[in-house]
C-alpha positions as CSV (number, residue, x, y, z in Angstrom):
1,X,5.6,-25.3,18.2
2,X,7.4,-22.6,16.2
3,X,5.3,-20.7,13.6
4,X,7.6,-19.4,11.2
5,X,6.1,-15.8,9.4
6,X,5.9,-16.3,5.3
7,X,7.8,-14.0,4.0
8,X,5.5,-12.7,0.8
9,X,6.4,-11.7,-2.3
10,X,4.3,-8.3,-4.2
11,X,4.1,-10.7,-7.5
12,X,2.6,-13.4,-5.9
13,X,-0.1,-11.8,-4.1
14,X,-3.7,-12.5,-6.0
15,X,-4.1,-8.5,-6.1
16,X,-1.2,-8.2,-8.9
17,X,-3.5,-10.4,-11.4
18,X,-5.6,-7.0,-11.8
19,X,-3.0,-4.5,-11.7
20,X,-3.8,-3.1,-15.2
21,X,-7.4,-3.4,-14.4
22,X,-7.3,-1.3,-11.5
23,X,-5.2,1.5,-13.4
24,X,-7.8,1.5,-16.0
25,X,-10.5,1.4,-13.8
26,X,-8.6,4.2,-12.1
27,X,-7.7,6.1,-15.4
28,X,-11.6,6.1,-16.4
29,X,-14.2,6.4,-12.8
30,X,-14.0,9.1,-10.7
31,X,-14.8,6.2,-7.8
32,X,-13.4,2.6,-7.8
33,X,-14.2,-0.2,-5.4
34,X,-12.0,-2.6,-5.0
35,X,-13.1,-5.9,-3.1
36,X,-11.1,-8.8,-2.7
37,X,-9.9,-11.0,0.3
38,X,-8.4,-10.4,3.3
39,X,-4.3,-10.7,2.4
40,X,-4.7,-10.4,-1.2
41,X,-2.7,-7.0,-1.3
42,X,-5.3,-4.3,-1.7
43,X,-3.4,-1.8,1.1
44,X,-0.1,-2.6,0.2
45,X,0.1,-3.0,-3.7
46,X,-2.2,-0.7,-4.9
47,X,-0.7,2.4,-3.4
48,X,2.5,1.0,-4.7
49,X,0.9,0.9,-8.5
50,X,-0.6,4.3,-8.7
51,X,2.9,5.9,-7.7
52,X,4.6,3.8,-10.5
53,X,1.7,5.0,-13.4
54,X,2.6,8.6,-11.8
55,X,-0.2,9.2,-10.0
56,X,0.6,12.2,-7.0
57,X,3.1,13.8,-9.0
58,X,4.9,15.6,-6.4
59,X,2.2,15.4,-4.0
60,X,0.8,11.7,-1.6
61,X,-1.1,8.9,-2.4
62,X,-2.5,8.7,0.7
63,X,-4.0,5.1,3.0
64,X,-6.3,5.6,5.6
65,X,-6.8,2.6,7.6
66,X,-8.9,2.1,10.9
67,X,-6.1,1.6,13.2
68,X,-3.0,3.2,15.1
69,X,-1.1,-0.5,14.6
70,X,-2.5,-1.1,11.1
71,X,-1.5,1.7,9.4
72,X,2.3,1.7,11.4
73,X,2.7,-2.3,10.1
74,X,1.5,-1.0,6.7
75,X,3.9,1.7,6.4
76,X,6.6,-0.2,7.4
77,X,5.5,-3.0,5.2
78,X,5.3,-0.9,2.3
79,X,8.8,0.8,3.1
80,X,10.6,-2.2,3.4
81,X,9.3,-3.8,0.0
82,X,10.1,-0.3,-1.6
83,X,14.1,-0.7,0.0
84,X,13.7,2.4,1.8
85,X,13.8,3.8,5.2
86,X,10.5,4.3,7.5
87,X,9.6,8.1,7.1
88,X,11.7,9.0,3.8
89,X,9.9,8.2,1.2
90,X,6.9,6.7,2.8
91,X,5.4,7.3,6.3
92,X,2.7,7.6,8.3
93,X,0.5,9.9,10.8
94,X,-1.9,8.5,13.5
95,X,-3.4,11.7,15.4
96,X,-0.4,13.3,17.5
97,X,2.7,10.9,15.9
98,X,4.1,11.0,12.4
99,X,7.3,9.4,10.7
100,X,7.8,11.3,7.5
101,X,7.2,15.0,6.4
């Protein structure tokens, strides 16, 4: 049996519903805690939304996830909905190994 991967689309993830709310919530709490389900875009989107309100400037929004594999899949994830190569524009570090400055 063949299990083909869904390919998933940023707008159709159940995280995008909130986008304003999470830049408000952002915009006004020096703290925000964001809980939703497993797969509803929390690590990929959200980064994604406070670098297109202008959030980091010239400097990183910055992921930290639990995992060596996680936060490679995630940067590669995030690179490839963004059009761009691994390590250019967005990257990753996991102790002694990095792609991107």
């Amino acid at each position: 049996m063949l299990i083909q991967s869904k390919k998933c689309h940023p707008q159709s993830l159940p995280i995008r519903a909130y986008k304003e709310q999470i830049l408000y919530g952002v915009d006004t709490n020096s703290t925000l805690i964001i809980l939703a389900e497993t797969g509803s875009g929390k690590t990929t989107q959200i980064p994604q939304y406070l670098i297109e309100a202008g959030y980091g400037g010239d400097e990183r929004v910055l992921v930290s996830l639990p995992r060596k594999m996680a936060a490679i899949s995630i940067a590669q994830r995030v690179s490839d909905e963004n059009g761009t190569e691994l390590g250019q524009d967005i990257g990753y570090r996991v102790r002694f190994e990095s792609k991107g400055e």
